[in-house]
C-alpha positions as CSV (number, residue, x, y, z in Angstrom):
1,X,38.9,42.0,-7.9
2,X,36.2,40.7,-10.1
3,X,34.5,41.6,-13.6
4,X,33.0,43.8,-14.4
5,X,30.6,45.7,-17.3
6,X,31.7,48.9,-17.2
7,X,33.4,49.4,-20.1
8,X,30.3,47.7,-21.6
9,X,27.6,50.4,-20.1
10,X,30.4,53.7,-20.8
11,X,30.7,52.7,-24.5
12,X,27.2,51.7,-25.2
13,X,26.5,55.3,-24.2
14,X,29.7,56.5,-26.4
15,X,31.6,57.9,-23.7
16,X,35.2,58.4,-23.1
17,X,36.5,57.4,-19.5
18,X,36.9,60.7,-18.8
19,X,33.7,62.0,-19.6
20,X,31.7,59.1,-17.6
21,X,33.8,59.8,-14.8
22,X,33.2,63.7,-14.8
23,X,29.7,62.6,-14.9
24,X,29.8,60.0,-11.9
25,X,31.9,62.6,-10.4
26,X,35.6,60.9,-10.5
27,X,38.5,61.3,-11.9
28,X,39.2,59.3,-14.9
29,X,42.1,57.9,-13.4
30,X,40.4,56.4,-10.4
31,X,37.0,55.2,-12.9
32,X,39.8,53.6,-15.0
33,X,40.9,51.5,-12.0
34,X,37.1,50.0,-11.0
35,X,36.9,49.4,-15.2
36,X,39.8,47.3,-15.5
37,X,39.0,45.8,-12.5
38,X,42.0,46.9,-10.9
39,X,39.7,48.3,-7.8
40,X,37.2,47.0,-6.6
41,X,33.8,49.4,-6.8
42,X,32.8,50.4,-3.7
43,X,28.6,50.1,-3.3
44,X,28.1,53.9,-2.9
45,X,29.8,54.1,-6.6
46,X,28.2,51.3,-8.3
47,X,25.1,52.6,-6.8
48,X,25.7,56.4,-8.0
49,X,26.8,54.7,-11.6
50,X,22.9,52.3,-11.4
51,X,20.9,56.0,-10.6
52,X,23.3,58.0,-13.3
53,X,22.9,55.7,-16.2
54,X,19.9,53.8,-15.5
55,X,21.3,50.4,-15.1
56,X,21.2,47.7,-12.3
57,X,23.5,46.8,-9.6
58,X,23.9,43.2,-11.3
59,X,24.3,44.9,-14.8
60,X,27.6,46.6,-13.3
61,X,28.8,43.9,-11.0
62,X,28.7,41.8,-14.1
63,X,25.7,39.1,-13.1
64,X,23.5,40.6,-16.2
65,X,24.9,40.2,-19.5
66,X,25.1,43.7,-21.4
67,X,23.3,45.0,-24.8
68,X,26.0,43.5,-27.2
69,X,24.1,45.5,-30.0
70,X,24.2,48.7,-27.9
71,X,28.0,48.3,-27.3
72,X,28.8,48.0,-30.7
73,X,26.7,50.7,-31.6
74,X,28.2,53.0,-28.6
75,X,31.6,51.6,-29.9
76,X,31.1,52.7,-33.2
77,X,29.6,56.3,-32.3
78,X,33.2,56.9,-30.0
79,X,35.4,56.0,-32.6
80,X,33.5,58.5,-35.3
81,X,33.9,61.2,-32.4
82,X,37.8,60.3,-31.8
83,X,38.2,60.3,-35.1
84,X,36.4,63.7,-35.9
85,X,37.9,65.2,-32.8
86,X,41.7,64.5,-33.9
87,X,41.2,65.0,-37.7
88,X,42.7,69.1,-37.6
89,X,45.9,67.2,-35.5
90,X,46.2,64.9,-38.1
91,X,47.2,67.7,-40.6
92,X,49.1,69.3,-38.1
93,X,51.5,66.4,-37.8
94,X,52.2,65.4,-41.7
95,X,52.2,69.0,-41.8
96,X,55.2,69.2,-38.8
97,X,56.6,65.7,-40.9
98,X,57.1,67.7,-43.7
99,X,58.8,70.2,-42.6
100,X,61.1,67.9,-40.2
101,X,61.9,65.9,-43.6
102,X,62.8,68.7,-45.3
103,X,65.2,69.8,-42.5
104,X,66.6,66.7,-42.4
105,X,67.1,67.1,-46.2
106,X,69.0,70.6,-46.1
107,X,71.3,69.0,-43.4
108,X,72.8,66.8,-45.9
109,X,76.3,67.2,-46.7
């Protein structure tokens, strides 16, 4: 197995594993293999990833250094889209809190 940038190149397009997967055509369970490193990437991926997303061979394999600013940026972007995307779950569970609490609090002897 060896490094690699692909975590580097999904967030500095602020992606989620699953959705540069569904776009490489992959499941995110076996993308999340070659970007841990876990599996190695077979040529015809890496090549499908370089054509997809514009990048080089080298830039994926590692060899190139990646956009640091363009990763952070990208980094930034997926977190405000987490964030925004889980916000009505967020009062959905104080909500269910509340009303476990309270429960809890009309079981006392």
């Amino acid at each position: 197995m060896y490094e690699n940038n692909l975590y580097e190149i999904r967030v500095s397009r602020g992606m989620t594993q699953k959705e540069f997967a569904e776009e490489i055509g992959m499941t995110a369970a076996n993308y999340s293999r070659y970007e841990r490193g876990a599996n190695d990437i077979p040529l015809t991926v890496a090549k499908h990833i370089a054509i997809a997303f514009d990048v080089s061979i080298d830039q994926i394999a590692g060899l190139e250094e990646p956009d640091f600013a363009d990763v952070a940026e990208g980094q930034a972007e997926l977190e405000e889209r987490i964030i925004e995307e889980n916000a009505p779950n967020e009062e959905r569970i104080r909500e269910l809190i509340r009303e476990e609490l309270q429960n809890m609090n009309n079981e006392k002897p």
